[in-house]
C-alpha positions as CSV (number, residue, x, y, z in Angstrom):
1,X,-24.6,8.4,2.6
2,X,-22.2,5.3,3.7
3,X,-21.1,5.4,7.4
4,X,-17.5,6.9,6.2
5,X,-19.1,10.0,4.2
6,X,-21.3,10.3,7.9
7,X,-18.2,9.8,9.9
8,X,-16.8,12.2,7.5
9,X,-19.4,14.5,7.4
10,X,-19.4,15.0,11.1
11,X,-16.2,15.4,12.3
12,X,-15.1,17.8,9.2
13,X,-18.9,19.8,10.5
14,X,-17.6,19.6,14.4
15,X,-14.2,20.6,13.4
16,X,-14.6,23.7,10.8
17,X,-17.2,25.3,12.7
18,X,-17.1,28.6,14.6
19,X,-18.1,27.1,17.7
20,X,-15.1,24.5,18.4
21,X,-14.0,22.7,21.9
22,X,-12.3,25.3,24.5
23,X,-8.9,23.3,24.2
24,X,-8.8,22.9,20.4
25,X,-9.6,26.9,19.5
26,X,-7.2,27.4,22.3
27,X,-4.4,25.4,20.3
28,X,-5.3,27.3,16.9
29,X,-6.7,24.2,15.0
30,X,-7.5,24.6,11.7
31,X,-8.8,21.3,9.9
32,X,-6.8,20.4,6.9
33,X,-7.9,17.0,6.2
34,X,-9.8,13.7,7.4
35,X,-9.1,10.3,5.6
36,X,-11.3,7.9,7.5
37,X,-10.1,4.9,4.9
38,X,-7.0,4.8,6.6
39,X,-7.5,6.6,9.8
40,X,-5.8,9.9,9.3
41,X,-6.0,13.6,10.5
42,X,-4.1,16.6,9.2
43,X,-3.8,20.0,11.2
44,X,-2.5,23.6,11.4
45,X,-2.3,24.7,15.0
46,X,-0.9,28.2,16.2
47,X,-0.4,28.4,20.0
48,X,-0.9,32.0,21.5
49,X,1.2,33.8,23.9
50,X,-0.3,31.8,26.6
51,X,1.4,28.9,25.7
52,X,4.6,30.4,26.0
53,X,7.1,28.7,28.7
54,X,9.8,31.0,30.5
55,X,11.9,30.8,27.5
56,X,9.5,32.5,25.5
57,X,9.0,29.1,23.4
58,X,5.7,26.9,23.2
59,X,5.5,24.5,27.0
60,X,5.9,21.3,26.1
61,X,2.3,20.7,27.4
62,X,0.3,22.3,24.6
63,X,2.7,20.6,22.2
64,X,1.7,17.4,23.5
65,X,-2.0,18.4,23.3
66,X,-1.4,19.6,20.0
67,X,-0.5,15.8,19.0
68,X,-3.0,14.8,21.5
69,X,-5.7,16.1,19.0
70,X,-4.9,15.1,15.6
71,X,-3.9,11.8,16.8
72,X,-7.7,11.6,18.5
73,X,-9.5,12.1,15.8
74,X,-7.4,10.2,13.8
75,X,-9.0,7.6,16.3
76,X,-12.0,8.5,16.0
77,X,-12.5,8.7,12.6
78,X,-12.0,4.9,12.3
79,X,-15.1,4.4,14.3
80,X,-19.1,5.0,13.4
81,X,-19.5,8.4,13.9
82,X,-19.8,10.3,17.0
83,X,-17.3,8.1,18.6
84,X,-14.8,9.6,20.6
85,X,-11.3,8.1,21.0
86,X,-10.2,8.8,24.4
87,X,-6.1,8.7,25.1
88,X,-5.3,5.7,27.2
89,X,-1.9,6.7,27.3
90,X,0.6,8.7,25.0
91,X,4.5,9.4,25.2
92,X,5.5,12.7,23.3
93,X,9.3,13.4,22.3
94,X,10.9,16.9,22.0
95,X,13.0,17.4,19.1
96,X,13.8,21.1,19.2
97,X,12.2,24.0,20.8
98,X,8.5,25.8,18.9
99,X,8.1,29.4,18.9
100,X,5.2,30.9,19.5
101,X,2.8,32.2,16.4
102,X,4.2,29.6,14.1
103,X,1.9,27.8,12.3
104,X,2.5,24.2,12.4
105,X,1.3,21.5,10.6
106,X,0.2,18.5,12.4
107,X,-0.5,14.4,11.6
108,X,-2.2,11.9,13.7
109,X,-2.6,8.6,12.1
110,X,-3.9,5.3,13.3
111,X,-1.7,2.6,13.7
112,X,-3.6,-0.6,14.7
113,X,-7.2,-1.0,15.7
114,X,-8.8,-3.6,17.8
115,X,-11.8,-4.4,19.7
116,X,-9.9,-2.7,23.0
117,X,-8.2,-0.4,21.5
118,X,-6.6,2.2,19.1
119,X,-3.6,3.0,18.6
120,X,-1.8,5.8,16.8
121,X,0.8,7.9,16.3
122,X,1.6,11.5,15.1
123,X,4.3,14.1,14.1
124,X,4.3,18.3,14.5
């Protein structure tokens, strides 16, 4: 197996099993796709009541995790595998508001890589 199909292997195993991060089965994640050629991560999410803001629409909070994880792994991904891609730093605008239950597609992709850093970017 090259190092992509491990790096592949792995995070599509850590991210389709039962047992997923607190925070990521919180958001609703469901995998849709890994492209560790070009550094890319596709998602559904569906946030639950919980995430609902005193409008009755998603906090903007638990959109920004939402990006927050796609764009992550799309960071990781890039890297030998179990590399984790921490956020350094990350600037989220709103658009319009997101109801609750909705399933939602998400894309993190990376943008530049280099020895200090990675950058990406994504869209919900």
């Amino acid at each position: 197996m090259t190092d992509r199909g491990a790096t592949e292997y792995y995070w599509d195993k850590t991210l389709t099993s039962d047992d997923l991060p607190p925070a990521t089965a919180f958001l609703g994640f469901e995998l849709i796709s890994i492209d560790t050629e070009k550094g890319i991560c596709e998602a559904h999410f569906i946030l639950p009541p919980q995430a609902a803001n005193p409008g009755g629409n998603a906090q903007g909070g638990f959109i920004t995790a939402m990006l927050d994880e796609v764009m992550s792994v799309a960071g990781s991904v890039v890297q030998p595998s179990p590399a984790m891609s921490p956020t350094l730093q990350m600037t989220t605008s709103f658009i319009r508001p997101v109801a609750i239950g909705e399933r939602l597609k998400a894309r993190g992709e990376t943008v530049r890589q280099d020895r200090a850093a990675i950058f990406t970017q994504g869209w919900l």
